[in-house]
Structure formats: structure tokens, C-alpha cells
N, C-alpha and C positions, 0 to 999 in steps of 0.2 A: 504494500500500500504506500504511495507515494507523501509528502509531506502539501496536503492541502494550505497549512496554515501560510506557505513559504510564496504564496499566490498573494494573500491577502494582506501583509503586513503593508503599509506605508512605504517603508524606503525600500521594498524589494520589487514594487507593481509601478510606484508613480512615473517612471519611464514612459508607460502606456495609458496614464490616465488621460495627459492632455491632448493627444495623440488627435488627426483626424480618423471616421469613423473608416477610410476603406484602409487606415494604416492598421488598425488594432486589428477588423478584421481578417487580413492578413499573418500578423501578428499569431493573431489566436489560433490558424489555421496550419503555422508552422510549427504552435506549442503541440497542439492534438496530434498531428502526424507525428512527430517523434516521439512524444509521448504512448503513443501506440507500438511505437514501435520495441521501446523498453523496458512495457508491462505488457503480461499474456492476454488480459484483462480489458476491454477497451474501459477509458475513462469518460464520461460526459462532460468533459471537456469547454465543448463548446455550449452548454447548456448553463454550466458554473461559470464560464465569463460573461455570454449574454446578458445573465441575471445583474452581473457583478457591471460590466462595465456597459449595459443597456445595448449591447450589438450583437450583428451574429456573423460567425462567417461562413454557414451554405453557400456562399454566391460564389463563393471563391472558389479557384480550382483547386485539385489536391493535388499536385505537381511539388514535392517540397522542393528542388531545386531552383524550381524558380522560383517558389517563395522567399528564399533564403536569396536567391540573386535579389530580389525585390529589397530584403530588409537589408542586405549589405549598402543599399546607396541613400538610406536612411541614414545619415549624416546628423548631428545638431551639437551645436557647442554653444559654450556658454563662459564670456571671459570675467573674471575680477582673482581675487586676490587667491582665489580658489579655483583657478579657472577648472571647467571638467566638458571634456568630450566623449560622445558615444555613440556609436553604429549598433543600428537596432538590433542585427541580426545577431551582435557579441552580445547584449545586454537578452534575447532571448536565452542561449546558448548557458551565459552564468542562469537566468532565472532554471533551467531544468538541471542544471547541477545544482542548485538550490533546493528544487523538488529531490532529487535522485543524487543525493550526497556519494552513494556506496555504487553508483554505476558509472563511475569516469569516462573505464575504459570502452565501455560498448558505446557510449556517447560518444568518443573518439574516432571511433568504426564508423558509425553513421556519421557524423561527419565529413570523414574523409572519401567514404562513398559519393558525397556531395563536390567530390575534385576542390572543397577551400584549401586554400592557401596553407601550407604545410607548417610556417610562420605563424598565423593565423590562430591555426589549431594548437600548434606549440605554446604559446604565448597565453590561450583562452585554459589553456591544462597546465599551466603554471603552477607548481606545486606549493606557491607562498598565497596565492590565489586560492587554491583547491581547499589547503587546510582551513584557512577559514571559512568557507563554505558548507565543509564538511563539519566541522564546531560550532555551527550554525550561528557566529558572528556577522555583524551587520555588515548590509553593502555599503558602507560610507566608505573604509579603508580601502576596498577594491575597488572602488568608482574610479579613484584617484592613481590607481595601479593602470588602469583602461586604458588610457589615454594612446598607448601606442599601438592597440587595436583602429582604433579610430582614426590615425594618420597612413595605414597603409590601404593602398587603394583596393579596391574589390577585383578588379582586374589583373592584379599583379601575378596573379598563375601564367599568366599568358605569355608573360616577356621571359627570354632565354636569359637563365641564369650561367654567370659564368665562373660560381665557384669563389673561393678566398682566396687570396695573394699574400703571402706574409713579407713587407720590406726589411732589407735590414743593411747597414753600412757606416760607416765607421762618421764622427761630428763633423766634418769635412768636405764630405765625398757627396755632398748637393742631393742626398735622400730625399729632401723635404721639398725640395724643388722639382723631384720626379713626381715624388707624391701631389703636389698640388696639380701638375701638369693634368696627371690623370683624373682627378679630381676635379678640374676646370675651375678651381677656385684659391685663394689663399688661406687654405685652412693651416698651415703646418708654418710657422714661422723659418724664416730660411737668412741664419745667422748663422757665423764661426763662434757659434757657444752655444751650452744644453738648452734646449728651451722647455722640452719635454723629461718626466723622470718616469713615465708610465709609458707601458702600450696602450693604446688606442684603434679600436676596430670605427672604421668609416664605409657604412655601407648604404649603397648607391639605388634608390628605388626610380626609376623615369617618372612614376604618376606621382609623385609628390610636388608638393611644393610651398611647403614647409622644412627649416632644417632643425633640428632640437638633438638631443641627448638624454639615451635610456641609461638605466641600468640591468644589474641582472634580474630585480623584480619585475622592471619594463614600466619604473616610474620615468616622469619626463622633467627634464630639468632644461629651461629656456633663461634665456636672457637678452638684453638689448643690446650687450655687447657683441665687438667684431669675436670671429671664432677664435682667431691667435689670442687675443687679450682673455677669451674666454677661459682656453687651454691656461692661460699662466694664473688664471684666477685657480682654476683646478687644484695645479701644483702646490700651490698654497694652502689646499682649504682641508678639512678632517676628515675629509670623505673615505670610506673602507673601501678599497677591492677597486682601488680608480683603473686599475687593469683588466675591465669586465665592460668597461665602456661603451658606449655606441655611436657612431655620431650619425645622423640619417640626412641622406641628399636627395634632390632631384637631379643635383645640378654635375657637368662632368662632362669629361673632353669629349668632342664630336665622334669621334670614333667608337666610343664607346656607349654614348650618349642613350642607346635603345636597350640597352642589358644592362641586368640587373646586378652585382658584382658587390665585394667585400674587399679593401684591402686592409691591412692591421699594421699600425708603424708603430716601430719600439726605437727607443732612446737610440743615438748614436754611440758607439762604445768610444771613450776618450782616458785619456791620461790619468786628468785630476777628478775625474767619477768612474774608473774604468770597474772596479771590483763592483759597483753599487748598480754599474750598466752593464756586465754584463752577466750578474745575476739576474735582472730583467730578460735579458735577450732571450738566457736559458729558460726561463720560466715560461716567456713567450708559447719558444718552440716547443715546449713540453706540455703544454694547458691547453692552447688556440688549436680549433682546428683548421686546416688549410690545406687545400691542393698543389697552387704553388709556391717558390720563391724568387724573390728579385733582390739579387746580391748587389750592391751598388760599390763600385771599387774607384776613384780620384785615381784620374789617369797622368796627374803630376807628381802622383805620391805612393806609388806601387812599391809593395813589398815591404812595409812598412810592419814592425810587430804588430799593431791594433788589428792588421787585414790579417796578418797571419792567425790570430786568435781568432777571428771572424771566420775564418774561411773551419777552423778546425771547431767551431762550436757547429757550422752548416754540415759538416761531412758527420758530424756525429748522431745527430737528431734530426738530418732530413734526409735521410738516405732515401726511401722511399716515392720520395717528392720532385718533380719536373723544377728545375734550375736554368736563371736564367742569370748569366753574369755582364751590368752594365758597367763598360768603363766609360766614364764622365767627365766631362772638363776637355772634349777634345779640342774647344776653340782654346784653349792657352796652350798649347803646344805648338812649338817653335820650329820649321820645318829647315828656317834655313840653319839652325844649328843640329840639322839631321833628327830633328823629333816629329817626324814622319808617324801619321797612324797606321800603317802597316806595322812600323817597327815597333810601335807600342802594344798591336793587337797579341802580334809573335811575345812579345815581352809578355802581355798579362796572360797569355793562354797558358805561357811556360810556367809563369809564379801559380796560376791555378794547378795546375797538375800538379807541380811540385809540391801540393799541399792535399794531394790524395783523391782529386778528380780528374777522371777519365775520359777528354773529348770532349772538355766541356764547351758548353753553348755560351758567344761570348759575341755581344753587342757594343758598338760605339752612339755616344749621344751627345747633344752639349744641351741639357737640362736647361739651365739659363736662356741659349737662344730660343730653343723650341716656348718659353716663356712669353719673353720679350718681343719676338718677332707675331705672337699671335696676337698682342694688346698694344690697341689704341694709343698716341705719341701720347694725349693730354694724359693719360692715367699715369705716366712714366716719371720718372724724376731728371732730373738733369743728363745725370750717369748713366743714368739706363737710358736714357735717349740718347746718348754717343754711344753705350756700350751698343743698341740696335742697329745703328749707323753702319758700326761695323760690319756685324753679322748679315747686313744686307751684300756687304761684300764679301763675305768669308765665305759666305754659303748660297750666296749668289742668286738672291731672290728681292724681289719688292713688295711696295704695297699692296700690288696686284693678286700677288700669289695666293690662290687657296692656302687654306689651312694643313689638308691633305698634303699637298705639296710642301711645305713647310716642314712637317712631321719628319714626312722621307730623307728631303735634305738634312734636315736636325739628326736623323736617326732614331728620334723617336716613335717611328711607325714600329719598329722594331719591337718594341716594350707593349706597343699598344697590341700586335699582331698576339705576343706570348698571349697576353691578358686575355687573348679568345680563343686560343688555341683548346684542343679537348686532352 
């Protein structure tokens, strides 16, 4: 016998009281079909909400998928200091583990027979969520848990997922600069010092367009500040487990721009934090999960002990994982004192091997250009407006040039291609 009272209380129904009448009927109509489906027993269902919320839903079809597509684009938010949002079709979803505390997983089943978003469901079965559902605590605390049900879009099964990316490269070596590239934004500050002391997972939805920050309950943390100023606010603040992170985009380089993708960037490993970075790094790679990695190596600064460390934490805990080694910085390199990129590919391919990979996959890029030369002169600063100057000559492109095109000459189509590779 399911939990009647968990219908009726105030802060577990008023989602659907003020509701118009063809939303609740629907509503009601999603409650009954699954609800059927988890008890042998039919319930009168629609006969207890009729009474209760003065509607019925016969008229409806009994198609749940699409009722479920119907209440997924049920949207409503609500801003102040509380701010709370929520899609109907989650806020059904909690109400019948509400009813059906002790049947998670068959609710999961159904579910996913409905093709929702894997994410979705993951998130709705939250097991910080679940327990108090199941201890029959009120929906205030989870309201407020919801919010990242409600920012991803209904559609997101649709677009090709491409899997995690783990970055990783020593304070130097222009990481943050690869990372924003693919990113299509200035999320990661890009200095010669730590900015970061944590990993951070940045993952990329096309239907958004919102950016915020979960955690691993999938509460949402926003603010009016830029993301880099936000990140150093982080660093600062008391928060546990800042390496659980999320940061959610719509926004991201063109190429990559229609898939759905994760990348996770950990601290650069350095001198005067190296023991504190590169216990991070390790923790990274042994916690996060990920398909690939992108080794970032300063092609002014090859062979350097930090890379060598770097290179023997990657051979140890990603043996299993597709490797992509970018060397960076090839616009400073001096051809007429013979620092030719041929002669540095031959160089870094020898230092990789000689550090326990076999044939590795090794790319040239200049991060910065592929930057510079995609944005706008007024956004620029002085220096970056002659540094573009140049790279219009180095790499022998103009205003004109596609972005595509840009990429290629930069080398950065290279990183973008991994990025899709299966």
C-alpha cells in the first residue's frame, strides 16, 4: 500500500496546486501510469486527485512518454534570496518516491525505459536526495538540491556525447589557455603562477544557457562575478570536497560547439607547490573518471624534472586511456637559431619515450595564437594587439580567415579532432 498521506501534505503537492487545469491533468495522468505500474493493485488515482485538486484526467492520452516529454518542458522558476527552480516532470518523479520510498530501483527501470537522460535519472536517484525521502523528511531541503534538474534541457539525450578529457601540464606550459580555447571562454585564468589549488570538472551542455556551479549533492552555487575571480573566490572559501566540482556551459569553441563533452583541469604541478600539486594531480587521476588525456608539455622548456614527474604520474595511472601529447609555445621558437619545429617534435617525441611511452601521439599548437587571433582587436589589450599583429604573420592569416582555418594553422584543430575522436 503506497503512502496516501505523501499526496496530500502542503509542501509535497503545492507544485501542482496552482498549476493550469490541462497541466495537472497531465500531471495526474503521469502519476497513475507509473503508479500502476509499481503496484499489482490499480490505484484510483485519478478519482483521489479529481476530488482533491477539482480535475480529471480521462481526456488525456495514456502514452507516458509523452507525458513525461510534456512535463519535462514545464519549466518555472522563481528568483530572491532563495531562489528555486523546477521541471515538472522531476518534481512528479520525487513526488512517487515520496509515495514508494522502498521502490527506487524499479522506478529507475521505468524511467529509463522512458530513454530520460541518464544524468537526469542519476541526479533524480541521488542518494543524499533519496535518504531523505525515504525518512520521510520534508521537500524544503531537496527543493533546493533540484535546481540542476531544472537547468538541463529535456533534449539533451539527443546530442553526441563525447566522453571526459582529463588536462594536465606543468604552471607554464599554457594549460589554461588550451582549456579556455576549448571552452570558448575565459574560464581558467592564464598567468605564470597557481591560480587554481583544486581540480575542476567543466562540462559543456549546447541547450543551456545558463552557467552556475554544482556540487556533488547537485546544489547550485551562482554569483555575479566573472568565472576566474569566481574560481579565486573558491580557493579561499571552506568549502569540502572543492574537487567534486562542476562548472556547466552552453558556451564552447565552434568545433565542438554541438556535443556534449567534460573536461576536468587540475592544478599545474610547480616548484614552490609541487608536493601539494601533485598530490592533487594523483588524486585527480585516481577519483575522476575519464576516457581521455591531454598532456600539455612548453615546447621552450622540454625535459624539465616537473615534465618528467608529469609524464611518470601519466604512465602510471592512465595506462589504459587514449593520450594525446600537446607541445605549446611553438610561436617562440627561434628558427633562425635552428629551433625549427620539426627539430623540437623529434626532440619531445624522444623525451616522451624516454619516459616509458611507446609511439606516442604528439601534437604542435601555439594556444595563445589560436586565442588571440579568434577575438575581436577592441577586446585585446595593447600587447595582445601586437602580440596578434604578429601571429597574423607567423601563421599567415587575417581578418578574413575562418575560425576553422585558424585552428588548422594554430594546430589547434588537432586537440579539437582528439576531443571527438571515439
Amino acid at each position: 500500500m503506497f503512502n496516501y498521506d505523501a499526496l496530500t501534505k502542503s509542501h509535497q503537492d503545492w507544485h501542482i496546486r496552482g498549476l493550469k487545469d490541462r497541466h495537472k491533468r497531465k500531471y495526474i495522468s503521469g502519476l497513475q501510469l507509473i503508479v500502476n505500474q509499481l503496484e499489482d493493485s490499480e490505484k484510483q488515482l485519478d478519482t483521489f486527485y479529481g476530488e482533491l485538486l477539482n480535475v480529471k484526467s480521462y481526456e488525456e492520452t495514456h502514452d507516458l512518454k509523452e507525458i513525461m516529454n510534456y512535463l519535462e518542458k514545464l519549466r518555472f522558476k522563481w528568483k530572491g534570496i532563495k531562489s528555486y527552480s523546477y521541471c515538472l516532470a522531476d518534481e512528479l518523479v520525487l513526488h512517487i518516491l515520496s509515495m514508494f520510498p522502498n521502490k527506487k530501483e524499479q522506478l529507475r527501470t521505468i524511467l529509463e525505459s522512458l530513454e530520460m537522460n541518464p544524468d537526469r535519472v542519476q541526479f533524480l536517484m541521488n542518494d543524499s536526495i533519496y535518504s531523505e525521502i525515504k525518512t520521510k523528511k520534508s521537500f524544503k531541503h531537496i527543493r533546493y538540491q533540484k535546481t540542476l534538474g531544472f537547468w538541463l534541457a529535456p533534449h539533451e539525450k539527443r546530442e553526441r556525447q563525447l566522453g571526459t578529457t582529463l588536462i594536465l601540464g606543468t604552471m607554464s606550459a599554457g594549460k589554461s589557455t588550451i582549456l579556455n580555447n576549448l571552452l570558448g571562454a575565459n574560464w581558467a585564468k592564464t598567468q605564470n603562477q597557481v591560480s587554481t589549488n583544486f581540480s575542476l570538472r567543466y562540462k559543456h551542455c549546447p541547450t543551456l544557457d545558463q552557467v552556475f556551479l554544482s556540487d556533488t549533492n547537485h546544489r547550485i552555487f551562482s554569483s555575479a562575478c566573472s568565472t576566474p575571480n569566481w574560481i579565486e573566490q573558491l580557493n579561499d572559501s571552506d568549502l569540502h570536497d572543492l574537487n567534486h566540482l562542476t562548472f556547466w556551459s552552453g558556451q564552447s569553441t565552434n568545433g565542438l560547439a554541438e556535443y556534449g563533452y567534460t573536461v576536468v583541469d587540475t592544478p599545474g604541478m610547480n616548484s614552490s607547490w609541487r608536493e601539494n600539486h601533485f598530490d592533487l594531480a594523483q588524486q585527480t587521476l585516481l577519483e575522476h573518471s575519464y576516457d581521455k588525456v591531454i598532456v600539455v608539455l612548453n615546447a621552450t622548456q622540454l625535459g624539465t624534472d616537473d615534465e618528467k614527474e608529469l609524464l611518470h604520474l601519466v604512465k602510471s595511472y592512465s595506462k589504459s586511456h587514449r593520450i594525446l601529447f600537446v607541445l605549446n609555445k611553438i610561436d617562440e621558437l627561434d628558427s633562425e637559431l635552428g629551433e625549427t619545429l620539426e627539430h623540437y617534435m623529434g626532440v619531445a617525441t624522444s623525451f616522451i619515450e624516454e619516459n616509458g611511452f611507446n609511439k606516442p601521439n604528439v601534437v604542435t599548437t601555439s594556444a595563445i595564437a589560436t586565442r588571440l587571433l579568434s577575438q575581436e582587436v577592441a577586446t585585446l589589450t595593447k600587447r595582445e594587439q601586437r602580440l596578434k599583429d604578429y601571429f597574423h604573420s607567423y601563421f599567415k592569416v587575417d581578418g578574413q580567415t575562418e575560425s576553422s582555418e585558424i585552428n588548422e594553422r594554430t594546430g589547434f584543430a588537432s586537440i579539437i579532432n582528439f576531443m571527438k575522436s571515439e
